[in-house]
MDTraj code that builds the backbone (N, CA, C; nanometers):
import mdtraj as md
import numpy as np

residues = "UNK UNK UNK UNK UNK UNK UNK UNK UNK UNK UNK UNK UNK UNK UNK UNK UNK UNK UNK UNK UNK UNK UNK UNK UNK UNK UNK UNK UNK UNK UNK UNK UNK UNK UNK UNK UNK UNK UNK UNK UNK UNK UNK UNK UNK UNK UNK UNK UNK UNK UNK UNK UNK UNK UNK UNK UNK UNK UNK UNK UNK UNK UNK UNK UNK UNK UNK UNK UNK UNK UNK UNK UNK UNK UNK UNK UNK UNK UNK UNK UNK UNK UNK UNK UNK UNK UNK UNK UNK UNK UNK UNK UNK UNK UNK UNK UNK UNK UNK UNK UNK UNK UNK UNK UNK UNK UNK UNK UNK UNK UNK UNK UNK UNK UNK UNK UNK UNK UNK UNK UNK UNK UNK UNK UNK UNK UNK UNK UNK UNK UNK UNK UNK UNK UNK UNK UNK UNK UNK UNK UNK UNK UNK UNK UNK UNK UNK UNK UNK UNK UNK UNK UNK UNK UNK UNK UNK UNK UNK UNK UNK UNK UNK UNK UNK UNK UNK UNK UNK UNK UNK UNK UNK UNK UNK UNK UNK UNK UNK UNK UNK UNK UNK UNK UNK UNK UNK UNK UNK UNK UNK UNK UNK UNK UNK UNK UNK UNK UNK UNK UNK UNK UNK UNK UNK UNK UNK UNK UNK UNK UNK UNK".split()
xyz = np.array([
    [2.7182, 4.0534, -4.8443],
    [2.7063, 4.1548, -4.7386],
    [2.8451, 4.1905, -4.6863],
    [2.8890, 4.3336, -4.6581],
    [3.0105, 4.3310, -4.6347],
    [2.9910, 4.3754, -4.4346],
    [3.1512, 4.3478, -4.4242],
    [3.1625, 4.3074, -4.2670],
    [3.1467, 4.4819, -4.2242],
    [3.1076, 4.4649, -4.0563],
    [3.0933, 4.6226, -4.0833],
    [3.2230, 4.7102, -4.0028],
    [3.1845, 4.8297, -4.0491],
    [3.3481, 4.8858, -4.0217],
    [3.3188, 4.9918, -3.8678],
    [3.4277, 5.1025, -3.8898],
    [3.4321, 5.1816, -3.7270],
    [3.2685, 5.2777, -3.7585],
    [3.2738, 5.2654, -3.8765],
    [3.1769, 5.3461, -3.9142],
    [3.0075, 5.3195, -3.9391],
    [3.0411, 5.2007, -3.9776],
    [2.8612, 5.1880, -3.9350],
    [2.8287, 5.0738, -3.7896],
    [2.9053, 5.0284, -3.7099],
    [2.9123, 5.0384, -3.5741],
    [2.8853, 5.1204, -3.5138],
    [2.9302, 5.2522, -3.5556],
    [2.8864, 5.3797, -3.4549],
    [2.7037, 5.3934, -3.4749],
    [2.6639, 5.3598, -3.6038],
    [2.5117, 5.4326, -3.6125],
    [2.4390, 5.3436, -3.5552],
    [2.5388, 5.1970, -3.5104],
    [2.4470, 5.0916, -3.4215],
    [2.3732, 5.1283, -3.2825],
    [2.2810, 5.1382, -3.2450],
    [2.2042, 5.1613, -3.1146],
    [2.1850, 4.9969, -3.0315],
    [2.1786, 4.9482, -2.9343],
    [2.1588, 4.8731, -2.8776],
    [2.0062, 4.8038, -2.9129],
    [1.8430, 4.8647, -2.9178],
    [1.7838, 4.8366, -3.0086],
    [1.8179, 4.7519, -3.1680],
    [1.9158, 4.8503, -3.2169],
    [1.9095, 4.7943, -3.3457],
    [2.0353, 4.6943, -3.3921],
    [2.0571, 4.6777, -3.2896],
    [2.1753, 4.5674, -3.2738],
    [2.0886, 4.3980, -3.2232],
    [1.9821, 4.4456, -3.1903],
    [1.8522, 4.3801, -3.1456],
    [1.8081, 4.3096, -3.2508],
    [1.7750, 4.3820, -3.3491],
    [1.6962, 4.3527, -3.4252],
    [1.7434, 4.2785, -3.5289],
    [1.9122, 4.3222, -3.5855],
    [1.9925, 4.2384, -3.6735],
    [1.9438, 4.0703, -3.6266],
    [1.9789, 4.0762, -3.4947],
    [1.9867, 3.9523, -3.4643],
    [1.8585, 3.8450, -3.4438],
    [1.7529, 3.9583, -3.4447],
    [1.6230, 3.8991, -3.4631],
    [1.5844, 3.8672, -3.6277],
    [1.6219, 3.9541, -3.7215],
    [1.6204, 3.8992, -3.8543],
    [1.6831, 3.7686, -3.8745],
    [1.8226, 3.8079, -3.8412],
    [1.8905, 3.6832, -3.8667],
    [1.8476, 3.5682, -3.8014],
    [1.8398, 3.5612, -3.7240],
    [1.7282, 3.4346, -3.6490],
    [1.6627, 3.3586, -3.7595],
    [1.5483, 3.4705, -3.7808],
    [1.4137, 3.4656, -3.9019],
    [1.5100, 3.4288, -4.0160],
    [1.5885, 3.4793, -4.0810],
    [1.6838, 3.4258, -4.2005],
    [1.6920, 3.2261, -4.1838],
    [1.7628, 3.2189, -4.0588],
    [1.8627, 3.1118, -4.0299],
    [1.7054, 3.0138, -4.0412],
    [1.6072, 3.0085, -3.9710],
    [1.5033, 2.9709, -3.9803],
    [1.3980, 2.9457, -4.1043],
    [1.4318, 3.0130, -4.2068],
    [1.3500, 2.9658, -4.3196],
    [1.4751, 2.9940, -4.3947],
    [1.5782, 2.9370, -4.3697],
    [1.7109, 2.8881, -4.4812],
    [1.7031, 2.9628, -4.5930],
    [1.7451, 3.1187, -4.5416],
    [1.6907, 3.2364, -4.5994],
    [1.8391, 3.3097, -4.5416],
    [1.9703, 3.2625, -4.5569],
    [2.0899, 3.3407, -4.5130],
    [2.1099, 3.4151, -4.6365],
    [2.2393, 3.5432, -4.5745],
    [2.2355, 3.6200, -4.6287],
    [2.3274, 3.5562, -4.7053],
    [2.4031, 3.5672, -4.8640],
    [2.4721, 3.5558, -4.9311],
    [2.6028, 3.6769, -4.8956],
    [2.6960, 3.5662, -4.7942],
    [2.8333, 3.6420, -4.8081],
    [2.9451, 3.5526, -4.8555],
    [3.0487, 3.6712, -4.9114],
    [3.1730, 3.6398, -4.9378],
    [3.3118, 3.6087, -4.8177],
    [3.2478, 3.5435, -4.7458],
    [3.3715, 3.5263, -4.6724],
    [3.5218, 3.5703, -4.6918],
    [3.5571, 3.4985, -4.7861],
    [3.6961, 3.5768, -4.8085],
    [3.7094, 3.6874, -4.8050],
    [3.6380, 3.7753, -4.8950],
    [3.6147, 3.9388, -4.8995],
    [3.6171, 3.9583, -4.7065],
    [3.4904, 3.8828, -4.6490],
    [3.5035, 3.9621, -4.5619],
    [3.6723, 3.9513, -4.4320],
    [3.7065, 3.8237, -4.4598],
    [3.8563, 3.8479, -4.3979],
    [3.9427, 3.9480, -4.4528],
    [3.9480, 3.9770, -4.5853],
    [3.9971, 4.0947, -4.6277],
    [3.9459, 4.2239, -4.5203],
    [3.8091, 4.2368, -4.5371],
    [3.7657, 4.3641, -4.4667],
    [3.8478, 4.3930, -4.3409],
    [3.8450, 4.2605, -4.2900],
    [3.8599, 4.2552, -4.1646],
    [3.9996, 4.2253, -4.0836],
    [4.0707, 4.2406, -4.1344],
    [4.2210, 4.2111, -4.1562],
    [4.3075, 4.3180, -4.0826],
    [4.2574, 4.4777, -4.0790],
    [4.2732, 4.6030, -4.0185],
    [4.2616, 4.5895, -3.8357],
    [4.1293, 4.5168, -3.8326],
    [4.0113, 4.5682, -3.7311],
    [3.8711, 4.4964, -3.7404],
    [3.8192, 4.5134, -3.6501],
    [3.7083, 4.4492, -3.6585],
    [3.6172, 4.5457, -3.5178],
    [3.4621, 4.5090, -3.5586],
    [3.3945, 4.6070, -3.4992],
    [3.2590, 4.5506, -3.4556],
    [3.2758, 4.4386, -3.4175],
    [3.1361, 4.4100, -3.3603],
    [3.0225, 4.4461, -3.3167],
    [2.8938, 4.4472, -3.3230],
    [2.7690, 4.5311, -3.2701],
    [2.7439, 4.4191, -3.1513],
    [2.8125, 4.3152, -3.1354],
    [2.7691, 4.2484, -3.0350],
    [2.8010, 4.1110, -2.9639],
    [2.8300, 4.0971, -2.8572],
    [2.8958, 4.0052, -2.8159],
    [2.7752, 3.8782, -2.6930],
    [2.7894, 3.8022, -2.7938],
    [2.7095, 3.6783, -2.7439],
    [2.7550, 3.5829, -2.6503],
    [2.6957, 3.5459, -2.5536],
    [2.7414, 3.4449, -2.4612],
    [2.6652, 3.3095, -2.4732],
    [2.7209, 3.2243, -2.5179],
    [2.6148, 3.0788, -2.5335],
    [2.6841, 2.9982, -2.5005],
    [2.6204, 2.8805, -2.5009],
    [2.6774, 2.7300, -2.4559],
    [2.7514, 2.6937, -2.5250],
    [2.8373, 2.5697, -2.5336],
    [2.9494, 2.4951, -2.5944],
    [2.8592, 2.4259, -2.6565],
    [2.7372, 2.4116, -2.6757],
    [2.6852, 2.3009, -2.7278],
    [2.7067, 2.3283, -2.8591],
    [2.7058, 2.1898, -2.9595],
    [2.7755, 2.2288, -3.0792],
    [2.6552, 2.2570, -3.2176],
    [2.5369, 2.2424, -3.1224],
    [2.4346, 2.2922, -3.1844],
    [2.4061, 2.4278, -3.1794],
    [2.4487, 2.4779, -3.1279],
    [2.3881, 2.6263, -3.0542],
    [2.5250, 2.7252, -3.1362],
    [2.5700, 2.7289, -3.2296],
    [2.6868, 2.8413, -3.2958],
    [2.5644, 2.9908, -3.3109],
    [2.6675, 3.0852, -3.2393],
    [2.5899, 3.1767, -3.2625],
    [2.5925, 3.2557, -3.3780],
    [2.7036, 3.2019, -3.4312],
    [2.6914, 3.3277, -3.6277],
    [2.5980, 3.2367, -3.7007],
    [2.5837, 3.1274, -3.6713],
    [2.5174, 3.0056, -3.7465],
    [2.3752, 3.0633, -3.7201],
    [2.3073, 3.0898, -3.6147],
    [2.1780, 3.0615, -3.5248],
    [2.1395, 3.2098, -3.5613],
    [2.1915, 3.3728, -3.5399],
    [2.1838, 3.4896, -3.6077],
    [2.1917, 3.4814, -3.7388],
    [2.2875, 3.3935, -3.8502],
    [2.3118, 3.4476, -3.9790],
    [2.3841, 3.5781, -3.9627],
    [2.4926, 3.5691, -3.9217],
    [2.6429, 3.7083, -3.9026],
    [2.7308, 3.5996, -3.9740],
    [2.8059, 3.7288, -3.9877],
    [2.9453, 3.6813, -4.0458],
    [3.0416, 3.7437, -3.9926],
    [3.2125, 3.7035, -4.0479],
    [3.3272, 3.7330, -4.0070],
    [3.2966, 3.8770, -3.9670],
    [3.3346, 3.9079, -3.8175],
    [3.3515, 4.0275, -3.7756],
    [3.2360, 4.1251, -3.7097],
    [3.0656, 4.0633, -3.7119],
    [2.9226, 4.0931, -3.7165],
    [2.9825, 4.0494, -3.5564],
    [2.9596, 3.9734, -3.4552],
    [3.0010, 3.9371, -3.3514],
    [3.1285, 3.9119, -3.2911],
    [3.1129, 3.9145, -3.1361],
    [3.1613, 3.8414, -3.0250],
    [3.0999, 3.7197, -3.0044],
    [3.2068, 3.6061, -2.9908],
    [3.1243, 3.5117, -2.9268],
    [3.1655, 3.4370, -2.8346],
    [3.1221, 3.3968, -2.7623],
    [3.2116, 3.3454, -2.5889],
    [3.1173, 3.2354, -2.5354],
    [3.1631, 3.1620, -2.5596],
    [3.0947, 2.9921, -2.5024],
    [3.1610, 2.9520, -2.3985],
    [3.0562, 2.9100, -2.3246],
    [3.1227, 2.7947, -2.1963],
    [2.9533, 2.7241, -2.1470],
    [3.0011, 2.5989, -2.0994],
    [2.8966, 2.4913, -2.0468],
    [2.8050, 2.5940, -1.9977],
    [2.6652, 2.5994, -2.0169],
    [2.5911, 2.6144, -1.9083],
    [2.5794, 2.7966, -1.9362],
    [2.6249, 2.8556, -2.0415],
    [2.6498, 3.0259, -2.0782],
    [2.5753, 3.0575, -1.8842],
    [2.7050, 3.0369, -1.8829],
    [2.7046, 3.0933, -1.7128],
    [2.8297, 3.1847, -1.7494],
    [2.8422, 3.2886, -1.6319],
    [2.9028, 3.4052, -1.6076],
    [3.0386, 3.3817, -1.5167],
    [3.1502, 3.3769, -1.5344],
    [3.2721, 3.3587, -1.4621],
    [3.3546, 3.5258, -1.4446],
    [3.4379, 3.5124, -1.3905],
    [3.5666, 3.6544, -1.4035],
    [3.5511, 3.6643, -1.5413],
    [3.6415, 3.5662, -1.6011],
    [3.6714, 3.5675, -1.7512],
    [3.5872, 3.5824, -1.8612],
    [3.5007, 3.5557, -1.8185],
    [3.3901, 3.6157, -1.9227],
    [3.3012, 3.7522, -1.9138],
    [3.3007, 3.7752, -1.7865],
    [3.3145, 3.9141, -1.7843],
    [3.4223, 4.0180, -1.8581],
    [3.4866, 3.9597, -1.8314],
    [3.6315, 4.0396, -1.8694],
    [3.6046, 4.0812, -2.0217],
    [3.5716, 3.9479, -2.0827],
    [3.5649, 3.9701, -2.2436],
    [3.4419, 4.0461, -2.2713],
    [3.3382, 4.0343, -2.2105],
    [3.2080, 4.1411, -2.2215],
    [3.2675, 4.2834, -2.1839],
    [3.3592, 4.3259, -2.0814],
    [3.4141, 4.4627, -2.0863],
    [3.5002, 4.4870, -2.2313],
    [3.5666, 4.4086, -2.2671],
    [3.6362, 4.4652, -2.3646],
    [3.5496, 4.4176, -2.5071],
    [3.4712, 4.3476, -2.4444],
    [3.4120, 4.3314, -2.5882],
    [3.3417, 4.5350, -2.5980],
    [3.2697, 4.5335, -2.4893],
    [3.1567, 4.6563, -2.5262],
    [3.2717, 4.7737, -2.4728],
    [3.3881, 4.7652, -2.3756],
    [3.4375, 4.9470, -2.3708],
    [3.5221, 4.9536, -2.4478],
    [3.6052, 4.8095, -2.4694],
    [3.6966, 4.8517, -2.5494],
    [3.6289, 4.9181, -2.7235],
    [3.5855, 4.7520, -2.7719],
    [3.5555, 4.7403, -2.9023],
    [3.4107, 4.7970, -2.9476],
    [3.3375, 4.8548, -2.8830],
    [3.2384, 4.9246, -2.9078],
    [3.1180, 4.8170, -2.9475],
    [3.1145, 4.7195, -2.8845],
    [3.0137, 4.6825, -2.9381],
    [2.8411, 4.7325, -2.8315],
    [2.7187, 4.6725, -2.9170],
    [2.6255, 4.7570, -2.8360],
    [2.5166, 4.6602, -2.7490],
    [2.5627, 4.5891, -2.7138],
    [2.4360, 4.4464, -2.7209],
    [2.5516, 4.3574, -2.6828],
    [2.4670, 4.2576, -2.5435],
    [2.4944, 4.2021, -2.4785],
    [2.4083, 4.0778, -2.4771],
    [2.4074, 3.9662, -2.5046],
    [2.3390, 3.8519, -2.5500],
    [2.3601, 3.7203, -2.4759],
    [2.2491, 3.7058, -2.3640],
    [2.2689, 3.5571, -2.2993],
    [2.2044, 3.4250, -2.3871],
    [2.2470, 3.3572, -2.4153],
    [2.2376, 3.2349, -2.5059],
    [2.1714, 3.1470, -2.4574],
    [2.0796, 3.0865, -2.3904],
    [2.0682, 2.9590, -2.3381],
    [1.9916, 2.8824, -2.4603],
    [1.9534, 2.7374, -2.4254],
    [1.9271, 2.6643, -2.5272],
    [1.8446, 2.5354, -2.4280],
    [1.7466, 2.4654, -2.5525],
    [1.7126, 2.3430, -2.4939],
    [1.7790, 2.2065, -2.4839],
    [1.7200, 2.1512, -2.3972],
    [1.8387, 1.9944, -2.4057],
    [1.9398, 2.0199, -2.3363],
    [1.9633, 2.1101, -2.2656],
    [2.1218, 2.1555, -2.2147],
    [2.1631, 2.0108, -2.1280],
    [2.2831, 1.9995, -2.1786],
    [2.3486, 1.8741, -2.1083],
    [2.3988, 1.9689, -1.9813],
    [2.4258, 2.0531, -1.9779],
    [2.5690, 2.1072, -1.8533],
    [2.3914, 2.1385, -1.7727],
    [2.2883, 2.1801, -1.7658],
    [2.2200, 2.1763, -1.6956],
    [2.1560, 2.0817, -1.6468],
    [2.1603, 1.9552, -1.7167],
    [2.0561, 1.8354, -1.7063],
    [2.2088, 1.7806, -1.5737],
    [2.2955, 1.8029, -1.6426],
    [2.3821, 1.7402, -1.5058],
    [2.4049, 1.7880, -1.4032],
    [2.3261, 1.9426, -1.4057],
    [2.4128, 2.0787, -1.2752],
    [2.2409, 1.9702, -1.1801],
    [2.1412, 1.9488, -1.2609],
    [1.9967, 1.9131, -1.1869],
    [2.0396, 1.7726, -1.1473],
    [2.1224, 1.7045, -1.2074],
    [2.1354, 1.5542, -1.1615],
    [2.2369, 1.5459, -1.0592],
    [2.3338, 1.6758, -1.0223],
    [2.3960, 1.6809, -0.9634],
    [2.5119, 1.6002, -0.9684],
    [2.6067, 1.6082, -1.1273],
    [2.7151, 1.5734, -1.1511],
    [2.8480, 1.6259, -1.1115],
    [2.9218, 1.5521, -1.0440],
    [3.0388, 1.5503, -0.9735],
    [3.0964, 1.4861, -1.0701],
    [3.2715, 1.5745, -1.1151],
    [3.3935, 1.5524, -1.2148],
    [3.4694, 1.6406, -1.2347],
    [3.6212, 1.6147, -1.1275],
    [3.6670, 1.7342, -1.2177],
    [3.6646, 1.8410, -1.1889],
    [3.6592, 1.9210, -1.2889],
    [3.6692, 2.1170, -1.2813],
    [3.5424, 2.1366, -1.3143],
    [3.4589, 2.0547, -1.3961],
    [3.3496, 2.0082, -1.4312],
    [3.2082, 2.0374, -1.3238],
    [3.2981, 2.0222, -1.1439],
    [3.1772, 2.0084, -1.1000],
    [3.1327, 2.1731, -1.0278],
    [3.2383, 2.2579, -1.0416],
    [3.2371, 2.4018, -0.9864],
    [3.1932, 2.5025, -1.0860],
    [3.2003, 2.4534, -1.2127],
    [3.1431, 2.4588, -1.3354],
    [2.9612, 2.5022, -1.3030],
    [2.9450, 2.3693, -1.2688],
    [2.7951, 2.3267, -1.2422],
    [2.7407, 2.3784, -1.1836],
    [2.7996, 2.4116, -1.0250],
    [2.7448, 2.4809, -0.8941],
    [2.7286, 2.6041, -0.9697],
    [2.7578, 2.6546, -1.0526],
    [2.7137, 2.7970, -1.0721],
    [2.5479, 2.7803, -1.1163],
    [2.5257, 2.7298, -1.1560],
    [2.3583, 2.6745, -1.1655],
    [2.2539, 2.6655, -1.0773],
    [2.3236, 2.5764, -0.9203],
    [2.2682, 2.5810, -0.8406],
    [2.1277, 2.7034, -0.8269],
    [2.1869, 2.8460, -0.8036],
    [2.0596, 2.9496, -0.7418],
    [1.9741, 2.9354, -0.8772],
    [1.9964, 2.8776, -1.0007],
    [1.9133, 2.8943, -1.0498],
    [1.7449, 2.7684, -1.0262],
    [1.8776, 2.6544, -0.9965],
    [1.7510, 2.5298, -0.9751],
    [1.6698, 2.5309, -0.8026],
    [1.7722, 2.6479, -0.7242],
    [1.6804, 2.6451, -0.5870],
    [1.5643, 2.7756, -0.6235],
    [1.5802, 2.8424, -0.7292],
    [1.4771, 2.9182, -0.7579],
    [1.3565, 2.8417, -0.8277],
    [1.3834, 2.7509, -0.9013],
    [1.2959, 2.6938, -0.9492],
    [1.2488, 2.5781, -0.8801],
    [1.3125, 2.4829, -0.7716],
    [1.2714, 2.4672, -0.6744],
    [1.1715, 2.4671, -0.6174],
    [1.1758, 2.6351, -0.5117],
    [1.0794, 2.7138, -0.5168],
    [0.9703, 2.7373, -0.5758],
    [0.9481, 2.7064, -0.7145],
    [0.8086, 2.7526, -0.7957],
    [0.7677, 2.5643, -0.8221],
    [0.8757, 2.4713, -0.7681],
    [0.7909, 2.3278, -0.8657],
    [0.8158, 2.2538, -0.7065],
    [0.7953, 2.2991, -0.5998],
    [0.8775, 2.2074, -0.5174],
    [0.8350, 2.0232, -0.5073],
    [0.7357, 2.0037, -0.5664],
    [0.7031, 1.8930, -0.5426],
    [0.7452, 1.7686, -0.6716],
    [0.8384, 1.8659, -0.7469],
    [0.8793, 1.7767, -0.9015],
    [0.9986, 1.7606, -0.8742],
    [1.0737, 1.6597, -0.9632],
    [1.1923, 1.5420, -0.9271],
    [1.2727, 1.6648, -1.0248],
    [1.4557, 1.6577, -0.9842],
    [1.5405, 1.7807, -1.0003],
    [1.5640, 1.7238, -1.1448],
    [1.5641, 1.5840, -1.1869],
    [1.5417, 1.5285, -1.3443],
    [1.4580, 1.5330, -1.3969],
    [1.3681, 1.5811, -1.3451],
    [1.1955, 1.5770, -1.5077],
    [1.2319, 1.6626, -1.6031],
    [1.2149, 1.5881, -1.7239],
    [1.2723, 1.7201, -1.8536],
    [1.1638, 1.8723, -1.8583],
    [1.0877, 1.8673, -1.7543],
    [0.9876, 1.9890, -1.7689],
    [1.1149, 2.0847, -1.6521],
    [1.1667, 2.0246, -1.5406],
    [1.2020, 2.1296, -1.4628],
    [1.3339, 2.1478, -1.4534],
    [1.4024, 2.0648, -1.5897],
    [1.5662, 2.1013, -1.6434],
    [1.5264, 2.1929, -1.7148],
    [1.4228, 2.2121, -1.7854],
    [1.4026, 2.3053, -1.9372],
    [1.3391, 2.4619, -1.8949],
    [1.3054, 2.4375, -1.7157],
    [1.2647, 2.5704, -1.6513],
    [1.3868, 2.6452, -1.5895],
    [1.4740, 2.5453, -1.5441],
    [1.6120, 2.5623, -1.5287],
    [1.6739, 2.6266, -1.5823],
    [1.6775, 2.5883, -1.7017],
    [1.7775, 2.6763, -1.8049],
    [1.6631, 2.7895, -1.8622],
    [1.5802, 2.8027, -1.8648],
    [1.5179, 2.9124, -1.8611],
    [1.5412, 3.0255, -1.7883],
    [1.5863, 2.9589, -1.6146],
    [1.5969, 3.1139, -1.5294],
    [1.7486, 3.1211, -1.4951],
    [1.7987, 3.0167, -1.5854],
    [1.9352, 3.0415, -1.6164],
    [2.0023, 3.1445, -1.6588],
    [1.9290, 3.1630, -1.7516],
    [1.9664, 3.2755, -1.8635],
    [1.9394, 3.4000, -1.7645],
    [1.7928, 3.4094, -1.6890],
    [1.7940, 3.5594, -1.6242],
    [1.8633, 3.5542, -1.5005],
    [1.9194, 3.4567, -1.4453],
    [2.0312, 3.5018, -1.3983],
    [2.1651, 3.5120, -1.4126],
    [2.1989, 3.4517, -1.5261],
    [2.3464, 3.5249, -1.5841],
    [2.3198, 3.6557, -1.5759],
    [2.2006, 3.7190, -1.6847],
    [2.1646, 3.8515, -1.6970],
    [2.1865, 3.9187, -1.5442],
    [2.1388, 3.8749, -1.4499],
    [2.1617, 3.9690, -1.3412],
    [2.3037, 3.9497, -1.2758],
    [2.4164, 3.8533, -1.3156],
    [2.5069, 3.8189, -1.2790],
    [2.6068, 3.9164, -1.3873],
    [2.5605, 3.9845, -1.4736],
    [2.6568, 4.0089, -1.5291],
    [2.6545, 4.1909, -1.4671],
    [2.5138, 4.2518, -1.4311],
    [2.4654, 4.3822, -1.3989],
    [2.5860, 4.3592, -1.2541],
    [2.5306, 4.2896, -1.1979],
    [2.5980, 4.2683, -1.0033],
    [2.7696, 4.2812, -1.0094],
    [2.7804, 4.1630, -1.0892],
    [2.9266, 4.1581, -1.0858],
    [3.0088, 4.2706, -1.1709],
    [2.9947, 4.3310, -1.2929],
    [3.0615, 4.4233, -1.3571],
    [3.0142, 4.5708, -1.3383],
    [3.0645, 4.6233, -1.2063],
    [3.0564, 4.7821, -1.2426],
    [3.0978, 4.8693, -1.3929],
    [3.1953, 4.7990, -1.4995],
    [3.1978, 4.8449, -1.6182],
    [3.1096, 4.8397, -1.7067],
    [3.0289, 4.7479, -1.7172],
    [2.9306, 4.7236, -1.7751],
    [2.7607, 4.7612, -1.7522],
    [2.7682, 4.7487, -1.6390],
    [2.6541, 4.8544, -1.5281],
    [2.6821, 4.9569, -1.5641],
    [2.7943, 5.0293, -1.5628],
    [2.7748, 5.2022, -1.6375],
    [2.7672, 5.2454, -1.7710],
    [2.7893, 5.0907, -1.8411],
    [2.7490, 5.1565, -1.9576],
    [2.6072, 5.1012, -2.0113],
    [2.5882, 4.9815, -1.9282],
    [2.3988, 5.0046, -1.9438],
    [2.3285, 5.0941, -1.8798],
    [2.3449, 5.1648, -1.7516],
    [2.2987, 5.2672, -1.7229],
    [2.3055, 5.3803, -1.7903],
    [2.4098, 5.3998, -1.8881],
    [2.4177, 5.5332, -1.9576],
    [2.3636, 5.5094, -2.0965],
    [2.3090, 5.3721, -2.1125],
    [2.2477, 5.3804, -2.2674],
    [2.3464, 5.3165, -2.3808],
    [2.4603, 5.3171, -2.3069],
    [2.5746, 5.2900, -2.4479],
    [2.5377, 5.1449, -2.4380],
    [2.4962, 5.0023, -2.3705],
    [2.4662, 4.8939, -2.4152],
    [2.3744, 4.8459, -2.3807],
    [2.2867, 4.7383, -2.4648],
    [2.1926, 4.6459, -2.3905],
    [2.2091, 4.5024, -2.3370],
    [2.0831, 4.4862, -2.2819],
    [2.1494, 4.3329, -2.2142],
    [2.0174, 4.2628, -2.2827],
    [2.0205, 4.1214, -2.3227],
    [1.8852, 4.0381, -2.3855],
    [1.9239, 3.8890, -2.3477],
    [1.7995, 3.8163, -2.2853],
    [1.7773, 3.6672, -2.2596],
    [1.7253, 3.6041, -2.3704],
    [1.7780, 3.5072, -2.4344],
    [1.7255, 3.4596, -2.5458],
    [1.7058, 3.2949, -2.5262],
    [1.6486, 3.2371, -2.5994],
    [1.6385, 3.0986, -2.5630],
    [1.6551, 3.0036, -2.6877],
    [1.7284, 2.9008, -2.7620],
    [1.7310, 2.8303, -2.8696],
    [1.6525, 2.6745, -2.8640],
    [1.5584, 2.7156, -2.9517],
    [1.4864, 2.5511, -2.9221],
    [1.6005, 2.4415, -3.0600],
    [1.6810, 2.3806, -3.0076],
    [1.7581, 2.2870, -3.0969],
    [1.6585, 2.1719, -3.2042],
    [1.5334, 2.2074, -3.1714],
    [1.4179, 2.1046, -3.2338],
    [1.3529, 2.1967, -3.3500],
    [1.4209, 2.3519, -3.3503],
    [1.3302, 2.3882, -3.4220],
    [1.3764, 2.5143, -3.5167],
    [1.5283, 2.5300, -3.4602],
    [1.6220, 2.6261, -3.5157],
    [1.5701, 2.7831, -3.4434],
    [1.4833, 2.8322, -3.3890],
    [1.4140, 2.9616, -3.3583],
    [1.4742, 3.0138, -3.1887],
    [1.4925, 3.0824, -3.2099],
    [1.5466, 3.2049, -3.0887],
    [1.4351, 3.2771, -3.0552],
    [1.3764, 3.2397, -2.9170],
    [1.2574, 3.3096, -2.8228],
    [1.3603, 3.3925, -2.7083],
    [1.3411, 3.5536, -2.7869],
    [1.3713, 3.6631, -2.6821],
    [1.2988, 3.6533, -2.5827],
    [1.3806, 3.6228, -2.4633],
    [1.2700, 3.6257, -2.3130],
    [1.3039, 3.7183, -2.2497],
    [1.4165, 3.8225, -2.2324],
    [1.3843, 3.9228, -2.1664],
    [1.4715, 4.0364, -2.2377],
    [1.4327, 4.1255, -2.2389],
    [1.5567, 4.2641, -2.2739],
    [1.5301, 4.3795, -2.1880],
    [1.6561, 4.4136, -2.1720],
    [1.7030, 4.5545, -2.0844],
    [1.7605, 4.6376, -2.2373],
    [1.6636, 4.7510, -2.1948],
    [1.7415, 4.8583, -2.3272],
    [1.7349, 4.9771, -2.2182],
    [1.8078, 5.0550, -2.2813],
    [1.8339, 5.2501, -2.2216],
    [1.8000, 5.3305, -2.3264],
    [1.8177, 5.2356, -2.4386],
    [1.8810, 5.3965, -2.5328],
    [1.7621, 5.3995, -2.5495],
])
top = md.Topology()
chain = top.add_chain()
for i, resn in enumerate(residues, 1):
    res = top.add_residue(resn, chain, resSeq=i)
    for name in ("N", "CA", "C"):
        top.add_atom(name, md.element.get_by_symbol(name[0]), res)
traj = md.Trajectory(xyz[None], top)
């Protein structure tokens, strides 16, 4: 499969930047990848590069997102940190990922088992480690709210955690980036919550914002 260029990036729609990544899923899942030439594609890609989409996931070393889609050199963005929580800096790279570099699709990553969440719920103090964490917080007083009578460690209400994790990065990324707010409002990108079960290789889309 070759890497893609300025030119079939452009015929990408946010939908169908969707859907690559839903095949590839289905690929990565019945060990059904596509047959590429890597080398070739660093050649391709050696000019420029043109992403349809820039993914935000965890550091976990299970969770690779060209691995987990089936993309290759140059098919993505990809931007990891503990907990695919939303900082300045990762904003930053979602603006230039989508105004600069055109990509069309905006991808929150979360996953099961999350260590950076099982510790934001156990309330781990370390470090740079622990301001890290607090970004989690509104997600576990929301869930809170819906379990109040369950312990902040039961693996049922870490795994709901990182569930409304993900939709609130998603709304953390609309709030905080007026660049990115105008170009999901105008259709030029989408935003999608996805979820990785590490027990089972499969990506459950839980929410999408489309325009186009």
């Amino acid at each position: 499969m070759k890497a893609h260029t300025a030119e079939t990036q452009a015929t990408v729609t946010p939908a169908k930047a969707l859907q690559f990544l839903k095949e590839g899923n289905q690929r990565f899942v019945n060990n059904l990848k596509v047959n590429r030439n890597l080398l070739e594609q660093v050649n391709d890609t050696k000019d420029g590069q043109w992403p349809f989409a820039i993914v935000l996931s965890c550091i976990d070393s299970r969770t690779s997102a060209e691995l987990v889609f089936d993309q290759g050199l140059g098919d993505i963005f990809s931007t990891r940190i503990a907990g695919n929580i939303a900082n300045e800096d990762i904003l930053g790279s979602m603006e230039y990922a989508c105004k600069v570099a055109g990509s069309k699709l905006i991808v929150v990553l979360g996953h099961s088992k999350c260590g950076a969440v099982n510790g934001a719920c156990a309330g781990v103090k370390m470090g740079n480690l622990t301001g890290l964490l607090e970004k989690v917080n509104p997600s576990i007083e929301e869930v809170k709210g819906q379990m109040p009578d369950a312990e902040l460690t039961d693996p049922s209400f870490v795994e709901k955690v990182a569930h409304f994790n993900v939709i609130h990065t998603m709304d953390q990324i609309l709030e905080r980036s007026a660049v990115l707010k105008e170009l999901f409002e105008n259709g030029d990108i989408g935003i999608v919550g996805c979820y990785y079960d590490v027990e089972t290789g499969e990506v459950e889309f839980t929410k999408t914002l489309l325009n186009d």
